[in-house]
C-alpha positions in Angstrom: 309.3 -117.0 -33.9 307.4 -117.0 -30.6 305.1 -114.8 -31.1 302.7 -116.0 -28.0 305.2 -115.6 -25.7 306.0 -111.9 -27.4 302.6 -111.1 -27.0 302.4 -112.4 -23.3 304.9 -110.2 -21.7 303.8 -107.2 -24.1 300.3 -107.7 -22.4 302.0 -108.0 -18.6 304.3 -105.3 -19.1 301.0 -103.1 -20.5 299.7 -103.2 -16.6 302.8 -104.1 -15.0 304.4 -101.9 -12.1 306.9 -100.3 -14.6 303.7 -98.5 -16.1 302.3 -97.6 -13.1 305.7 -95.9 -11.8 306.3 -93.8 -15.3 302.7 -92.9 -14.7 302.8 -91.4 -11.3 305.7 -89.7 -12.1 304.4 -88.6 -15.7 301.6 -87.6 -13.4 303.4 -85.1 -11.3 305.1 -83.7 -14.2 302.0 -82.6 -15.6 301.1 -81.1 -12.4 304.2 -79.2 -13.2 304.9 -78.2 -16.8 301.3 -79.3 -18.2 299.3 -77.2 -15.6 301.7 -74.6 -13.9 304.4 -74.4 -16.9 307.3 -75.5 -14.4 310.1 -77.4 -16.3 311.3 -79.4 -13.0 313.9 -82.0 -14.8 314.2 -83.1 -11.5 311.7 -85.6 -10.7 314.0 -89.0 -10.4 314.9 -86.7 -6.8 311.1 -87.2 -6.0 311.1 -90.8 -7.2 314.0 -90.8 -4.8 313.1 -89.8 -1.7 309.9 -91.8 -2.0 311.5 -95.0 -2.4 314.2 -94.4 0.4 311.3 -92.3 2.6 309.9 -96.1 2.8 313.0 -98.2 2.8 315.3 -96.4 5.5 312.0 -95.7 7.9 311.6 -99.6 7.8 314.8 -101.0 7.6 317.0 -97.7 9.1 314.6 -96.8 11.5 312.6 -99.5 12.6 309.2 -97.7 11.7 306.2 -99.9 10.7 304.9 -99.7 6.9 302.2 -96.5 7.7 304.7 -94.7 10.0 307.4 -94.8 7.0 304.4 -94.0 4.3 304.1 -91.2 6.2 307.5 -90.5 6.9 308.4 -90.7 3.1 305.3 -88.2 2.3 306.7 -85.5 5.2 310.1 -85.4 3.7 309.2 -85.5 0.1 307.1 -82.2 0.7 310.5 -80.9 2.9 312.2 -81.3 -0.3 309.6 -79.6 -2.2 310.1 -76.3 -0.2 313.9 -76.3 0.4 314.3 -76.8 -3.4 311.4 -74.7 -4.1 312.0 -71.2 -2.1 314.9 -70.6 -4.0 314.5 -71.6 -7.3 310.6 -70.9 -8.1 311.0 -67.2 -8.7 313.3 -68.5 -11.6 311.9 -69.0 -15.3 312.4 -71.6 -18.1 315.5 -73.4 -18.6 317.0 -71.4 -15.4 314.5 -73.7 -13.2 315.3 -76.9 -14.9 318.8 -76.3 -14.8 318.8 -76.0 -10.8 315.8 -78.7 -10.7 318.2 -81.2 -13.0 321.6 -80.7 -10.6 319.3 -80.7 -7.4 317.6 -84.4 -8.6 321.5 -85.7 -9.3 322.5 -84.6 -5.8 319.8 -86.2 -4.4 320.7 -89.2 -6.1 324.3 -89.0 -5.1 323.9 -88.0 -1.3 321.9 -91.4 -1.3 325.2 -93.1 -2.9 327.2 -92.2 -0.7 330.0 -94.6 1.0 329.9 -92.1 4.4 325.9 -92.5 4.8 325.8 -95.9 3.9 324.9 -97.4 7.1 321.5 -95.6 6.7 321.4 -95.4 3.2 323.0 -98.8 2.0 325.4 -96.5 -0.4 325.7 -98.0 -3.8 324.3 -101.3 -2.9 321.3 -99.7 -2.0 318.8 -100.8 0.7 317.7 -104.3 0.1 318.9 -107.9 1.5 318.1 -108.2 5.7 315.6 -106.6 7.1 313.3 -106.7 3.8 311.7 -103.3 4.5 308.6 -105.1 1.8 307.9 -107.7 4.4 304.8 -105.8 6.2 303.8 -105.2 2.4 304.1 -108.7 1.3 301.8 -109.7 4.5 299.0 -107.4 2.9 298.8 -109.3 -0.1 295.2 -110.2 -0.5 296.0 -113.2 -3.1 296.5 -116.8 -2.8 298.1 -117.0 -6.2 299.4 -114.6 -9.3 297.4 -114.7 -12.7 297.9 -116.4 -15.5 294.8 -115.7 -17.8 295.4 -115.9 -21.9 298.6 -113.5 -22.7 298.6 -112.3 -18.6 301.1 -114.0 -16.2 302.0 -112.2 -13.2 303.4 -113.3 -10.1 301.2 -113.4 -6.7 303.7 -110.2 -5.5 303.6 -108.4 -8.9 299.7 -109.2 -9.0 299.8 -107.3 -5.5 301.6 -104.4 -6.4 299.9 -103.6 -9.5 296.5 -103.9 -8.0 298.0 -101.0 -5.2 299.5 -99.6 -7.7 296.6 -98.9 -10.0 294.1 -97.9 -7.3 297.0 -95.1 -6.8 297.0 -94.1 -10.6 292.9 -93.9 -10.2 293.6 -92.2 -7.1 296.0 -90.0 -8.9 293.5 -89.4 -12.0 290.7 -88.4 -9.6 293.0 -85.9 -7.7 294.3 -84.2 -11.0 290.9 -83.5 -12.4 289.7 -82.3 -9.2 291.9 -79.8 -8.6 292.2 -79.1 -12.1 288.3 -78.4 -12.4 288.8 -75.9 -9.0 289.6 -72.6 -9.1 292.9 -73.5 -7.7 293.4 -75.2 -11.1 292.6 -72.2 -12.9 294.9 -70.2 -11.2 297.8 -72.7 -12.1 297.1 -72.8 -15.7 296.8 -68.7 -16.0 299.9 -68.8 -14.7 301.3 -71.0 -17.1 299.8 -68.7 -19.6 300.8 -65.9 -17.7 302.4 -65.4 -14.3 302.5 -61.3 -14.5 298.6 -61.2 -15.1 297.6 -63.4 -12.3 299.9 -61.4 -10.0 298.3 -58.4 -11.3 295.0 -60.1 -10.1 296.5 -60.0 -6.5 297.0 -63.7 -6.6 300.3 -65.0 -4.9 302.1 -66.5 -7.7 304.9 -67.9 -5.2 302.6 -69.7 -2.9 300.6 -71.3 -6.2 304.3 -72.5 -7.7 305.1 -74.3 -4.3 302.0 -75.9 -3.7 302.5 -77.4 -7.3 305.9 -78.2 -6.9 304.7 -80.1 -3.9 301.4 -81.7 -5.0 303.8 -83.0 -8.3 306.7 -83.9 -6.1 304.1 -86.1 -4.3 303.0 -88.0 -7.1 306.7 -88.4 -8.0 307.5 -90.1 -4.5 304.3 -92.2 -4.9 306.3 -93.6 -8.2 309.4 -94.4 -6.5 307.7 -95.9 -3.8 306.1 -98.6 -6.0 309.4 -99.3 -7.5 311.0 -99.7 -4.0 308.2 -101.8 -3.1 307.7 -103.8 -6.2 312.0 -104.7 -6.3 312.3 -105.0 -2.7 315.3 -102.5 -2.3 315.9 -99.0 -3.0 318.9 -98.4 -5.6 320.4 -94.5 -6.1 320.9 -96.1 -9.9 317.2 -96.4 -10.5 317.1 -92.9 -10.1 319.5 -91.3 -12.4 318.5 -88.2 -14.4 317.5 -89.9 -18.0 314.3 -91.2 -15.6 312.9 -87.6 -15.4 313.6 -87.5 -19.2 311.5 -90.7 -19.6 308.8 -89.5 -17.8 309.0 -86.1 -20.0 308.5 -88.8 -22.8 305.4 -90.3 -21.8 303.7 -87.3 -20.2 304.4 -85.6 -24.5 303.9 -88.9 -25.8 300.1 -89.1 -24.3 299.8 -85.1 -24.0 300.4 -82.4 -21.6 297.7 -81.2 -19.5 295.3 -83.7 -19.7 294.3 -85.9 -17.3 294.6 -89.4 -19.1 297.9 -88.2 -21.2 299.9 -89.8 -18.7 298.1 -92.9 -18.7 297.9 -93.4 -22.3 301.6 -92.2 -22.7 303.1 -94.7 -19.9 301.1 -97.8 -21.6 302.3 -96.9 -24.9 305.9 -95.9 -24.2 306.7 -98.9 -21.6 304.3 -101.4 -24.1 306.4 -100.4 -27.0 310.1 -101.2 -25.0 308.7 -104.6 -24.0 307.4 -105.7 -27.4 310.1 -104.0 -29.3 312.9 -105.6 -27.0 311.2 -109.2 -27.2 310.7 -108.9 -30.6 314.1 -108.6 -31.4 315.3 -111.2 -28.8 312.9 -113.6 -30.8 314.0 -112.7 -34.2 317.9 -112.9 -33.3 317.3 -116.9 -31.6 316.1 -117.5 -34.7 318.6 -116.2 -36.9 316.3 -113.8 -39.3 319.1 -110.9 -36.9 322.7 -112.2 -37.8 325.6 -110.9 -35.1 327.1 -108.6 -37.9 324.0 -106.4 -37.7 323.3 -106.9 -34.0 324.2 -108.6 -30.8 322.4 -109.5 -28.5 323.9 -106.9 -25.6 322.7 -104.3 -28.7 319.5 -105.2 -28.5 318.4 -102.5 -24.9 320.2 -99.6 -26.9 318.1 -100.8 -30.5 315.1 -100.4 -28.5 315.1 -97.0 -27.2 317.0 -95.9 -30.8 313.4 -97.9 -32.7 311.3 -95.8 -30.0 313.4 -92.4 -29.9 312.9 -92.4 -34.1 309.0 -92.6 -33.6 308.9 -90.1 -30.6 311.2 -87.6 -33.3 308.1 -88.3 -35.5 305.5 -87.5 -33.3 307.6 -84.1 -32.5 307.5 -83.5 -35.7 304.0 -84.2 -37.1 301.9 -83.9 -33.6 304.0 -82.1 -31.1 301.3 -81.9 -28.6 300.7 -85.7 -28.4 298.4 -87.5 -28.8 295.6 -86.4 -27.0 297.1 -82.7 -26.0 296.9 -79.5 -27.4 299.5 -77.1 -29.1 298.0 -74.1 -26.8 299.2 -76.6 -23.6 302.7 -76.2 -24.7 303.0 -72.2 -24.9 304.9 -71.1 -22.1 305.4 -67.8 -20.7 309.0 -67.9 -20.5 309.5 -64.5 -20.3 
């Protein structure tokens, strides 16, 4: 088999944009559930509106890059407090019911045939205007890099440089606030919302600044993937992403400010080998078609990772760098 090229676009994908996007959004979860105990299943609505915040202020609207940035930030935190007032006084499974179906409409208002002359419906926003064409002219490299195992385009070698000074960016901000007293308020009320209301804090006002500062770091992710495909697709933002994200916030641990990091290398590292490993093996022939086809190879994947992830439930549900006390919910 060819194991150097196996190990080449293992070592890409390990700081490719795919890890950065699971890792912002991984990264806003934790803001959520890790910190604050708020099980919002609907983050691929944050991913969302980040991605199409850029895309339709470029190509819709005819704002420049900074405008739509901006634009894309304003009515992500919107979002954050029309979904928020109503649903944050709700506990548990009740909030990530409403959080889930509010994520899938999102998804599906941005689908649809009637608003597709803003939002590009199905298709999606991409083709004429390229709403990455200001963002291509920022690139600050003459080529991409190919050193050893590492080959990435001059574009992808742009947008994982941006990419991972907004993870740092993102890694800084978390253990910040974290380390405030803001941050302590948000984890005694995962622990317990009733005792830090007794304490005449407003438990309300904490949630939705959460919800927001999460939801931001969720709209960050979609807009690198927006930005790194050049077009914005309601598809890439169907519920299982949230449920990814969910994986590699518990794969790396909850709460803590690297879990996310470690937990989108690992998870998104392990897909790439895994699905060029088996690629490898079935060209030459060690796979025969009776135990797999090639189209079976995406769903093996996720079944190889899913059985290792039902192992680490099992043996270490708190990750690998979290704690079983981070998990402990007041869902009273």
């Amino acid at each position: 088999m060819e194991w150097g090229s196996i190990f080449s676009q293992t070592a890409s994908a390990l700081i490719g944009w795919e890890v950065v996007a699971y890792c912002l959004a991984a990264m806003g979860l934790n803001i959520h559930f890790g910190y604050t105990g708020l099980l919002n299943f609907g983050q691929a609505g944050f991913m969302a509106m980040g991605a199409y915040g850029v895309a339709m202020g470029i190509s819709t609207f005819g704002m420049s890059l900074p405008v739509a940035l901006l634009f894309a930030i304003a009515w992500t935190v919107v979002l954050a407090m029309l979904l928020g007032i109503p649903t944050l006084r709700l506990r548990a499974d009740y909030l990530a019911i409403v959080t889930i179906a509010a994520g899938e409409i999102i998804r599906l208002f941005f689908r649809s045939a009637t608003l597709s002359e803003w939002t590009g419906g199905s298709d999606g926003l991409q083709g004429s205007p390229v709403f990455s064409t200001e963002f291509r002219n920022l690139n600050i490299y003459s080529g991409g890099l190919d050193i050893g195992p590492l080959n990435l385009s001059q574009y992808t070698l742009w947008v994982v440089t941006v990419g991972w000074v907004l993870v740092i960016l993102g890694i800084l901000i978390t253990w910040l606030l974290m380390s405030s007293p803001w941050g302590r308020v948000i984890k005694g009320i995962r622990e317990d919302e009733d005792a830090v209301r007794s304490l005449g804090k407003n438990v309300f006002a904490y949630k939705m600044q959460s919800l927001i500062i999460g939801g931001l770091f969720g709209a960050a992710a979609g807009m690198v993937i927006a930005l790194a495909n050049s077009s914005a697709n309601p598809d890439n933002f169907a519920p299982q992403y949230t449920f990814f994200a969910y994986t590699v916030l518990l794969l790396g641990g909850a709460a803590r400010v690297f879990g996310p990091v470690v937990g989108a290398v690992i998870f998104w590292g392990s897909l790439v080998f895994l699905d060029a490993f088996l690629k490898a093996a079935k060209g030459a022939g060690y796979i025969s078609d009776s135990i797999m086809t090639y189209t079976q190879i995406g769903q093996v994947r996720f079944i190889l990772v899913g059985l290792v992830l039902m192992l680490l439930m099992i043996y270490r549900p708190q990750g690998i760098f979290g704690d079983k006390k981070e998990l402990q919910l007041d869902a009273r």
